[in-house]
PLY file of the C-alpha trace (Angstrom):
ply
format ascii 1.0
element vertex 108
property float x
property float y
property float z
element edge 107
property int vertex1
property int vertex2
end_header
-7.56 -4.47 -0.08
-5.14 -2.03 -1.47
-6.70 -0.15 -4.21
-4.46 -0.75 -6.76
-4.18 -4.39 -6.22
-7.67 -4.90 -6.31
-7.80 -3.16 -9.82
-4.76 -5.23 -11.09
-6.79 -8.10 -10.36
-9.49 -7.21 -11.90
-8.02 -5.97 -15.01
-6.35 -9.30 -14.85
-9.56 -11.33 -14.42
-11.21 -9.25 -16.96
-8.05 -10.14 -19.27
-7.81 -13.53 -18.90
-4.03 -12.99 -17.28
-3.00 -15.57 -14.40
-1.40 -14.14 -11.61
-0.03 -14.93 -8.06
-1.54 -13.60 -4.92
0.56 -12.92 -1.94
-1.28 -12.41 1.34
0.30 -12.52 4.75
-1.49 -14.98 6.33
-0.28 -14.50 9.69
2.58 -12.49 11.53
4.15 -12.66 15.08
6.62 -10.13 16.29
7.94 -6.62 14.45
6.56 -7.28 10.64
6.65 -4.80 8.22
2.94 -5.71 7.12
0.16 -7.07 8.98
-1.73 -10.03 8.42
-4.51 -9.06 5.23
-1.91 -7.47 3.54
-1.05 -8.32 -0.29
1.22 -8.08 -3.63
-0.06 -9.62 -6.94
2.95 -10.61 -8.92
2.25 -11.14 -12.80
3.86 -13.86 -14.89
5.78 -11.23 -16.06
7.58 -10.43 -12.55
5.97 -7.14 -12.33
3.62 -6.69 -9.38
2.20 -4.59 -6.92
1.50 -3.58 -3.64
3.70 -4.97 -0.74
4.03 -7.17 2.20
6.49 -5.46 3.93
9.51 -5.08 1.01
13.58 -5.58 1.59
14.67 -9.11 1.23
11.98 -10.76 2.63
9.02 -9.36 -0.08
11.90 -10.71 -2.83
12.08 -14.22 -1.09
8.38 -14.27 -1.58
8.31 -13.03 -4.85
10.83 -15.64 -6.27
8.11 -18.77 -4.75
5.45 -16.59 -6.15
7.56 -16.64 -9.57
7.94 -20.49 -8.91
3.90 -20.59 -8.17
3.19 -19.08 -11.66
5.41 -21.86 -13.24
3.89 -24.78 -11.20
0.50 -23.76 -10.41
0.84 -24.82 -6.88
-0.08 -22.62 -3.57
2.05 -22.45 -1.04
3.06 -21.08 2.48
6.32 -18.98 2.52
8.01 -18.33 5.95
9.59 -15.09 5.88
12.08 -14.88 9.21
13.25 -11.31 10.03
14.95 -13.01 13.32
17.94 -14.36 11.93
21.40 -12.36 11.13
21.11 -9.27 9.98
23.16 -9.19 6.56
21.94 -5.74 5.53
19.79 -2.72 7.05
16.30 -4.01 5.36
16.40 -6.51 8.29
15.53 -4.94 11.10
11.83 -5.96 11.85
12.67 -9.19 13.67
9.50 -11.17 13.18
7.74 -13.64 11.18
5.57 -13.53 8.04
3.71 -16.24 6.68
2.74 -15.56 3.57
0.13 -17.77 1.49
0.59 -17.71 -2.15
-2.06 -18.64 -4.60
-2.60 -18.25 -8.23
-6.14 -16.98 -10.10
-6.02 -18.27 -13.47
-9.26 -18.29 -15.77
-11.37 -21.13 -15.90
-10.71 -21.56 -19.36
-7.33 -22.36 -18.80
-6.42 -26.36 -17.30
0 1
1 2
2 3
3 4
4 5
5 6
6 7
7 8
8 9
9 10
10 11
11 12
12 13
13 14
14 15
15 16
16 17
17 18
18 19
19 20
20 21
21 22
22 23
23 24
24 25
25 26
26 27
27 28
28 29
29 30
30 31
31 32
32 33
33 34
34 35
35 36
36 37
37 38
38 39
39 40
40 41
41 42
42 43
43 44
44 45
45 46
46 47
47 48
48 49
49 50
50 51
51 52
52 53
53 54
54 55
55 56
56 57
57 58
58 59
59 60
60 61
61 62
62 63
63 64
64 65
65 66
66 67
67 68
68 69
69 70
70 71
71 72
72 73
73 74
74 75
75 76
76 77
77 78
78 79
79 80
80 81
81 82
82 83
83 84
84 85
85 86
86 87
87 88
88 89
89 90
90 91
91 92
92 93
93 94
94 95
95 96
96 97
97 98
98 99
99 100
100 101
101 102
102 103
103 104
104 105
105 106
106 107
């Protein structure tokens, strides 16, 4: 794990802060990011390390936004095959990417 994710997560942990961890699960094609790799988004919308960035790491980061809110996990598909409407396209793979939030035990 990137260093500095694993130390935002623990400083969260230690803190009592939820936050939302992005992982890529699995990839097939040209990715950005390889499976393992993460980003932990805080409930403010700051977060770091990447899975790949462009408009694909933002499509994640608005579910992971939408995990924070809802508590919920989920599975993003990230498609780098379709139309290319700008130059941060140009991978042409797939990403899934599992989202799941760490919240303290204290909180229900």
């Amino acid at each position: 794990m990137n260093p500095e994710v694993r130390d935002s997560l623990k400083s969260a942990v230690e803190s009592g802060t939820p936050v939302v961890m992005a992982t890529v699960a699995r990839t097939r094609g040209s990715t950005p990011r390889k499976a393992g790799a993460k980003m932990l988004v805080q409930p403010d919308g700051s977060f770091c390390g990447t899975i790949g960035g462009g408009c694909g790491e933002s499509e994640v980061w608005a579910e992971a936004m939408e995990t924070h809110r809802d508590g919920e996990p989920r599975l993003v598909r990230v498609d780098l095959t379709g139309p290319m409407d700008g130059e941060d396209k140009i991978c042409g793979g797939i990403m899934d990417v599992y989202l799941e939030r760490i919240a303290p035990a204290t909180e229900s």
